[in-house]
N, C-alpha and C positions, 0 to 999 in steps of 0.2 A: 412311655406314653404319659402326657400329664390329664389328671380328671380336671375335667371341667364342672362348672357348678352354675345352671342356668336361674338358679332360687336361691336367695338369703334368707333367713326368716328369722325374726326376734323369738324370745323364749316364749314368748305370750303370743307364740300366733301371726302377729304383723308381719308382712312383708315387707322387708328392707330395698333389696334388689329383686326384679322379676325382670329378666333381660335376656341380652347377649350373654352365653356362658363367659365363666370368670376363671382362671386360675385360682388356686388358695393365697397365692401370694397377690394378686390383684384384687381379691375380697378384704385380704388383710390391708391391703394398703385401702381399702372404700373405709372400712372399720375403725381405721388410724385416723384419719379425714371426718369420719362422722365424730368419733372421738376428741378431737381438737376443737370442732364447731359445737359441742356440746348437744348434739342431737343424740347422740349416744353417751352413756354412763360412762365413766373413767374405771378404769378393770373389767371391764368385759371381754369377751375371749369367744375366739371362733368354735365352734363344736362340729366333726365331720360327721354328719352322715352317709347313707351308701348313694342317694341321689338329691340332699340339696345341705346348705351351712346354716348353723344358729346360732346367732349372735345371745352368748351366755351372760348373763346379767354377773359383778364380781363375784357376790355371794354364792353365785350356784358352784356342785362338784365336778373338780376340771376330769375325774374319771368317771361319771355316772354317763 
């Protein structure tokens, strides 16, 4: 079964996506897209939570 992910949320709080649930590879590909249009940081990285995703600014720790 794949988790679905109905909330993105930035490190700081903001909500990115609040929608239709996402797979992680369809969050990743919103992330790669935000990424390229510069609304998002370049090295940022998706973080799993148990019930939604955060968009990790580069500098944060990818194990914390």
């Amino acid at each position: 079964m794949t988790a679905l992910y109905p909330l993105v949320r930035h490190a700081d709080g903001r909500t990115f996506h609040d929608g239709a649930p996402l797979t992680l590879a369809d969050a990743q590909i919103m992330l790669n897209d935000a990424i390229f249009d510069g609304r998002v940081e370049v090295g940022s990285f998706l973080h799993v939570g148990p019930d939604q995703l955060t968009i990790q600014p580069p500098d944060a720790d990818p194990g914390a």
